[in-house]
C-alpha positions in Angstrom: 0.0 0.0 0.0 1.7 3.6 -1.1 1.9 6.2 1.9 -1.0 8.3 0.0 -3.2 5.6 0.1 -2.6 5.3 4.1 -3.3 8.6 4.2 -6.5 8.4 2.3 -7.6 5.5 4.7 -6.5 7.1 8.1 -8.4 10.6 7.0 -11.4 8.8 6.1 -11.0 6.3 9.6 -10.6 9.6 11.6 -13.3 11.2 9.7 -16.2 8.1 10.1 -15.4 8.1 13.9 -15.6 12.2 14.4 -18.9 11.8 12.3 -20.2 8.6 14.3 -19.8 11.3 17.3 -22.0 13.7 16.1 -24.3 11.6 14.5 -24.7 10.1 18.5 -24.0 13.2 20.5 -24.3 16.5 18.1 -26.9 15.7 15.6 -28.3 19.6 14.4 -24.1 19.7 13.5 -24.5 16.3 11.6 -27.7 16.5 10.1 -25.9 20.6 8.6 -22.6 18.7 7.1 -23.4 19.5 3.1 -22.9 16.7 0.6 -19.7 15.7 -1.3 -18.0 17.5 -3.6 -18.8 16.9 -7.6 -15.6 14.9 -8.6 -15.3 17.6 -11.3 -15.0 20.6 -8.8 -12.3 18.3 -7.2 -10.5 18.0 -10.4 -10.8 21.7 -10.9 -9.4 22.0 -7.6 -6.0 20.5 -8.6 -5.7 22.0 -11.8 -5.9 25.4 -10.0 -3.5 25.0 -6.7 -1.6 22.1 -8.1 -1.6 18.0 -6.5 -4.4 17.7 -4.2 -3.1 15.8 -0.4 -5.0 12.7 -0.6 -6.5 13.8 3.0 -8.5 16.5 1.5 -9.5 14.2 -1.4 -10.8 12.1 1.2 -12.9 14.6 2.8 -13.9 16.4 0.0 -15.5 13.2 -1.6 -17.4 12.7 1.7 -18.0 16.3 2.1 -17.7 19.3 0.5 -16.1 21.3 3.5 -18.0 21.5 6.8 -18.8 24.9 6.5 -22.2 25.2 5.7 -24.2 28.8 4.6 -25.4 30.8 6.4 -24.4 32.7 9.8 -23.3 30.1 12.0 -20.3 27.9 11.3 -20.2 24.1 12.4 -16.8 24.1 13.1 -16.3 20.7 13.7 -12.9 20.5 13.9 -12.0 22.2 17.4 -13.2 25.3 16.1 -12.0 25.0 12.7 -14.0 23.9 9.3 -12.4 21.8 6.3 -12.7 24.6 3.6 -15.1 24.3 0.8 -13.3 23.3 -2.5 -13.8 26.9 -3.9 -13.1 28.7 -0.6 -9.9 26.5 -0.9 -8.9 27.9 -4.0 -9.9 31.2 -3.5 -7.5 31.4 -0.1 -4.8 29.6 -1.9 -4.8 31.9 -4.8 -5.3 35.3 -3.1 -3.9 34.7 0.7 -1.5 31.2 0.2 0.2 32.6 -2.8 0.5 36.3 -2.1 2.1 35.4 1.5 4.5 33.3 -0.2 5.5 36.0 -2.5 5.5 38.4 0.1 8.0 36.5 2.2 10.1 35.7 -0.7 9.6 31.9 0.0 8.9 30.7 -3.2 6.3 28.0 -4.5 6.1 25.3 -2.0 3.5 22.4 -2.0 1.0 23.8 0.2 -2.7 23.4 -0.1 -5.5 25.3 2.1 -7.0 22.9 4.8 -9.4 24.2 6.9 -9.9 27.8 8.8 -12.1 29.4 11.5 -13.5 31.4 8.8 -13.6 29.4 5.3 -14.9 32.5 3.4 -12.9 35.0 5.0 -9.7 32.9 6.3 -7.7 34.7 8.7 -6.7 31.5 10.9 -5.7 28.5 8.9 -4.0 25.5 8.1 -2.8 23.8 4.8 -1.4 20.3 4.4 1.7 19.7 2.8 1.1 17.7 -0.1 4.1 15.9 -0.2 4.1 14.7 3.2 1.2 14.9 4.8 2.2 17.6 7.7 0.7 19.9 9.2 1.2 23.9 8.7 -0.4 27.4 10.3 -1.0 30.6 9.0 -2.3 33.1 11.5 -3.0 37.1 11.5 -0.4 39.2 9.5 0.8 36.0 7.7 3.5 34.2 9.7 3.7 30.7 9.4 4.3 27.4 11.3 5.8 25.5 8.7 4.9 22.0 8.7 8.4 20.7 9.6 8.4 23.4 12.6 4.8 22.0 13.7 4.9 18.3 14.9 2.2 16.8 13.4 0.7 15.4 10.4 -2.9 16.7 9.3 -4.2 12.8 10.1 -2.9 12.8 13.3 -4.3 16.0 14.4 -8.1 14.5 13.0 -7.6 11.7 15.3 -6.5 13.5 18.2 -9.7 15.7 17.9 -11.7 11.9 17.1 -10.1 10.9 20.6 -10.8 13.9 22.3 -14.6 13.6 21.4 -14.5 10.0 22.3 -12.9 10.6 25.7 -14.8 13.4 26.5 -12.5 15.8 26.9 -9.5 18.4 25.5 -6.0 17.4 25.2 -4.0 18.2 28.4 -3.0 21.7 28.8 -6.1 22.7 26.5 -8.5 25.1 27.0 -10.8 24.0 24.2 -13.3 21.0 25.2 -15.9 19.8 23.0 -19.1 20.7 24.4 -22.8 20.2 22.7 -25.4 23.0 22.7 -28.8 22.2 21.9 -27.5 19.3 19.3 -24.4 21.1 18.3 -21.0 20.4 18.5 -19.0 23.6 19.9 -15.7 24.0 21.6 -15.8 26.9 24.3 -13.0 28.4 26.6 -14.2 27.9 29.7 -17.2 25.5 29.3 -17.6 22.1 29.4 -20.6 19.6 28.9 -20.0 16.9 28.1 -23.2 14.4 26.8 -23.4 11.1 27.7 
């Protein structure tokens, strides 16, 4: 089996359990997640920011971001949404590639992940295609590269499955998932737990 098709399998593994979660637990967040992406928008995807990680091919074939329209956000992954495909593009041709220019760093093989705010990123992650790790982009563009930040994109999905599952944040975090009237939230500060 190649190391993109592990990927593939531990993004969608990660994914069914967060989802079996909130199917039990949260289910106004489950029944809003939106439908998969047309296979052709994918494709569109790659021809615009380049090879497509195979975790977001993964999700984006279940789901076409976990944003949703409208005010509120679902923000499923501790506070963070998997970007539509065409927010994805949008913030990888007119944030991604203009902070890159900006800071002389060149082309690298980064691809828009998910943010607090897919429409209007200002907090965000991207994966790198290549290997699978983890990056940050925060306000006034500086970056956690994803050598600098310890993890793989995968891993991080299965840390937040585990915290769901458990019940609780990682230790030292301030973020817990909590559920509100049959949605999924994670609050500073307050935690209820179902179950």
């Amino acid at each position: 089996m190649t190391d993109e098709q592990i990927r593939f399998d531990r993004t969608l593994a990660a994914w069914d359990r967060i989802e079996t979660w909130l199917l039990r637990y949260a289910p106004q967040s489950h029944a809003a997640l939106p439908g998969p992406a047309e296979p052709s928008v994918v494709e569109s995807a790659g021809a615009a920011m380049g090879p497509l990680p195979p975790e977001l091919r993964a999700l984006w074939g279940l789901h076409n971001g976990t944003d949703r329209d409208g005010p509120g956000r679902l923000r499923i992954l501790k506070d963070y949404d998997v970007f539509p495909v065409a927010d994805a593009i949008w913030c990888y041709e007119n944030v991604l590639t203009v902070l890159l220019d900006a800071n002389d760093m060149g082309t690298r093989p980064w691809i828009p992940a998910c943010a607090s705010e897919t429409d209007e990123p200002h907090l965000w992650n991207f994966i790198d295609t290549t290997t699978g790790r983890l990056g940050w982009n925060v306000h006034a563009g500086a970056f956690t590269e994803p050598d600098e930040s310890g993890d793989t994109f995968v891993g991080w999905m299965e840390g937040i499955a585990a915290e769901l599952e458990g019940g609780g944040g990682a230790a030292g975090s301030k973020q817990r998932p909590s559920v509100i009237d049959g949605w999924l939230t994670w609050n500073e500060g307050r935690h209820h737990f179902p179950g």
